[in-house]
C-alpha positions, 0 to 999 in steps of 0.5 A, spaced: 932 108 208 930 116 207 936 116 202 936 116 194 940 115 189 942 117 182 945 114 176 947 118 171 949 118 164 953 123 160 955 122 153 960 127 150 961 129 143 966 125 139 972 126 143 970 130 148 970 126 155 977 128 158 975 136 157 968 133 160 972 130 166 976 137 167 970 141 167 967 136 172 974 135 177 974 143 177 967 144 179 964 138 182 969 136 187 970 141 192 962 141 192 961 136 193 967 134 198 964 139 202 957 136 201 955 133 207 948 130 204 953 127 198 953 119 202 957 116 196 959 119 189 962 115 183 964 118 177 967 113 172 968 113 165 965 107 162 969 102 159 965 100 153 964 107 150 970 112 149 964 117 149 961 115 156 961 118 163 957 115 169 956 117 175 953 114 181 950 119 188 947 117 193 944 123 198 941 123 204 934 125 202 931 128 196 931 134 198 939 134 199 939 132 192 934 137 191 938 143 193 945 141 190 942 142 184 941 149 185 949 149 189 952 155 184 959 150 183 953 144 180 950 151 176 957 153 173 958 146 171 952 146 167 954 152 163 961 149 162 959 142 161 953 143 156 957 145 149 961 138 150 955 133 150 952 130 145 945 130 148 941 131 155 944 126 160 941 120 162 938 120 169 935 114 173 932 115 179 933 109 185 930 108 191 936 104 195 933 099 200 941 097 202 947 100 202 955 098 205 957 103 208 965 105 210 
């Protein structure tokens, strides 16, 4: 399986994370409707931590994931997000050996 996938952790500043999750819907969803390399992408708040977004994304190979980070959406995102996170997001890097698929 060529593909890779990403875990990603973001954690916004106290109160933050429904301004995060605007910045993110206004910038990374057309991108990344229109990204034929995106096979799968979760964005989810994590039920535990009122401060704590989690995504997961699957690319077709990690040159596809390679080049989204260079996508001008993906770099605007970057520059709108930063100021509302309490740190650097957390990135796993995953090897997937088997995936569902619609």
């Amino acid at each position: 399986m060529a593909s890779i996938a990403l875990f990603i952790t973001h954690t916004a500043k106290d109160g933050n994370r429904d301004a995060l999750r605007t910045v993110w819907m206004r910038h990374m969803v057309p991108a990344i409707e229109a990204n034929p390399d995106h096979m799968t992408y979760v964005y989810s708040f994590d039920t535990d931590d009122p401060n704590v977004v989690c995504a997961f994304q699957v690319y077709s190979s990690a040159e596809a994931a390679q080049a989204f980070l260079k996508h001008p959406s993906y770099l605007a995102y970057l520059e709108e997000s930063r100021p509302l996170l309490s740190n650097e997001p957390q990135i796993r890097i995953l090897d997937p050996q088997w995936m569902k698929t619609a």
